[in-house]
C-alpha positions in Angstrom: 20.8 0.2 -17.3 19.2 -1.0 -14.0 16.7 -3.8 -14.1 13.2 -2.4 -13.6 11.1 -3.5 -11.3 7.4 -3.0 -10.5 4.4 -2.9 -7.8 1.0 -3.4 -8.7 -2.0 -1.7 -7.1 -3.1 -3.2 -4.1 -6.6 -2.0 -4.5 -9.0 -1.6 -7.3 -9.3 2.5 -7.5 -7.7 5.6 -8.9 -3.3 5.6 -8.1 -2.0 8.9 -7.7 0.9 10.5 -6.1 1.5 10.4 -2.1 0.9 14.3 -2.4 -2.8 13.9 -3.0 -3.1 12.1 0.8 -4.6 14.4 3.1 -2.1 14.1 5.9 1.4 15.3 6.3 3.1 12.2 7.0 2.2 10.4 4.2 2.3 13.8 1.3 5.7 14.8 3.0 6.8 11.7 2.7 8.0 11.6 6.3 7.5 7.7 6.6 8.8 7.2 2.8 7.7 7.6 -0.9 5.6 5.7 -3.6 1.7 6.0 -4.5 -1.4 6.4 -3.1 -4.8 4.4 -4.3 -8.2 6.0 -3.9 -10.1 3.0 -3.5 -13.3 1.6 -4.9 -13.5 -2.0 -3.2 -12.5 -3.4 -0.1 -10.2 -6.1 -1.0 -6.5 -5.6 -0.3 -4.0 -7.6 -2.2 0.1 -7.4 -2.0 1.6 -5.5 -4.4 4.8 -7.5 -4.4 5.9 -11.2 -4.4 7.4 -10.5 -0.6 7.4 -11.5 2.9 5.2 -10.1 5.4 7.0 -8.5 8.1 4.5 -6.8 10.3 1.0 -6.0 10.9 -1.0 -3.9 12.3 -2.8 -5.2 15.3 -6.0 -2.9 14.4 -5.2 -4.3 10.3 -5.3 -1.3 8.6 -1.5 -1.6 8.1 1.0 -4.1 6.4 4.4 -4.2 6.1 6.1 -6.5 3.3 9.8 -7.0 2.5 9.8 -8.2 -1.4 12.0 -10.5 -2.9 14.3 -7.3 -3.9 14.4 -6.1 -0.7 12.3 -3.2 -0.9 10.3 -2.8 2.1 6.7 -1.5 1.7 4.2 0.2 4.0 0.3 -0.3 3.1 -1.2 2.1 4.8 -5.5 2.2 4.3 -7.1 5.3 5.4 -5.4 8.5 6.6 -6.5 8.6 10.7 -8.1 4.6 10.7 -5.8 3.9 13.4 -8.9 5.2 15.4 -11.6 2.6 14.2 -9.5 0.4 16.7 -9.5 -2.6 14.0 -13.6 -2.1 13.3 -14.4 -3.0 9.9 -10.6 -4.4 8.6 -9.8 -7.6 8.0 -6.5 -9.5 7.6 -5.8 -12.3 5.6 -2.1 -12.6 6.9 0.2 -13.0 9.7 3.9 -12.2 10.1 6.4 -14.5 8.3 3.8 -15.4 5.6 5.0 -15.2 2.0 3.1 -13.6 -0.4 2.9 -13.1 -4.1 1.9 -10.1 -5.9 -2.1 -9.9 -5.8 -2.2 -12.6 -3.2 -5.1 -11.5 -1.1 -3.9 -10.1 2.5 -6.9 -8.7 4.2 -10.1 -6.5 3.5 -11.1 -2.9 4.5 -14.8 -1.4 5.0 -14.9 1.5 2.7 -18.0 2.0 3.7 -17.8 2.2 7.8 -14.2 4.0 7.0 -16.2 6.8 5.1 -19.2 6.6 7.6 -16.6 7.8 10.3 -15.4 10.7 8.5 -11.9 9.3 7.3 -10.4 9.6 3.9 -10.2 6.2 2.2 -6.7 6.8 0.7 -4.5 4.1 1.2 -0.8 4.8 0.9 1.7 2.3 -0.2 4.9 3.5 0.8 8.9 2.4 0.2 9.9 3.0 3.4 13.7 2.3 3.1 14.3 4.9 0.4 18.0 4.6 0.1 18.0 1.1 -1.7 16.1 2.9 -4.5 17.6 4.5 -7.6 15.0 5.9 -10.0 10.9 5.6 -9.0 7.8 6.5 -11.6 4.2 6.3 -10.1 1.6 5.5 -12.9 -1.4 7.6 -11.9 -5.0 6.0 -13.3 -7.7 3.9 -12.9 -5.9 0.6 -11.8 -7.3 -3.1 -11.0 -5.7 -4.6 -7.6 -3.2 -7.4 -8.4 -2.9 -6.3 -12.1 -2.3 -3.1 -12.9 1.5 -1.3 -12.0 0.9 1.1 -9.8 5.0 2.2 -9.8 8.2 0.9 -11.4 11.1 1.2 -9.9 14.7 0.6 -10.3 17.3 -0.6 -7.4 20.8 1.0 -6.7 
């Protein structure tokens, strides 16, 4: 049997499944598959031991490539694209490695709600064919600590 492998939440809050994000590209999995947190605090923290690879210049978005290979899309909000960076914060820079629940930036729940977005954040696989089997754990999940999704490679 495959070695299992796991992600924990990046964000305090509720995980679920990507089909619970209200926008197509995310619940069709269009950009890839994984979870979705509904988040209760602002801090973001990586989900993987990793590599950043890319970030957003507004900061609602990470990209990290972890140790395995698996590279991961953090995605907070649906639509936050539009704040034009207002109220995010990150922590990070390409190149910087990161361990799993390593701080990497911060999000305004608050102003995001204020301005009529959802708060979801995605966290995506977006290179799907290096995966074998996935689970999501759906629940009430502490960032940094608690698996959000284990996964096995091919």
């Amino acid at each position: 049997m495959s070695n299992i492998r796991t992600m924990v939440s990046p964000q305090d809050g509720r995980v679920t499944t990507v089909l619970e994000i209200p926008d197509e590209v995310f619940s069709e999995k269009i950009l890839g598959d994984g979870f979705a947190v509904v988040p209760t605090s602002d801090r973001i923290v990586s989900p993987v031991d990793g590599e950043i690879i890319q970030v957003a210049e507004t900061g609602h978005a990470f990209c990290i490539r972890s140790d395995d290979g698996v590279e991961i899309l953090i995605h907070i909000g649906v639509d936050t694209v539009g704040l034009r960076g207002k109220g995010f914060v990150s922590f990070v820079g390409v190149g910087k490695k990161v361990k799993a629940g390593e701080p990497i930036g911060t999000a305004d729940l608050g102003l995001i709600k204020e301005n009529g977005y959802p708060t979801h954040t995605a966290v995506l696989i977006t290179n799907m064919g290096v995966i074998d089997t996935m689970e999501v754990h759906p629940g009430q999940a502490e960032a940094g600590k608690t698996v959000a999704l284990s996964y096995t490679l091919k």
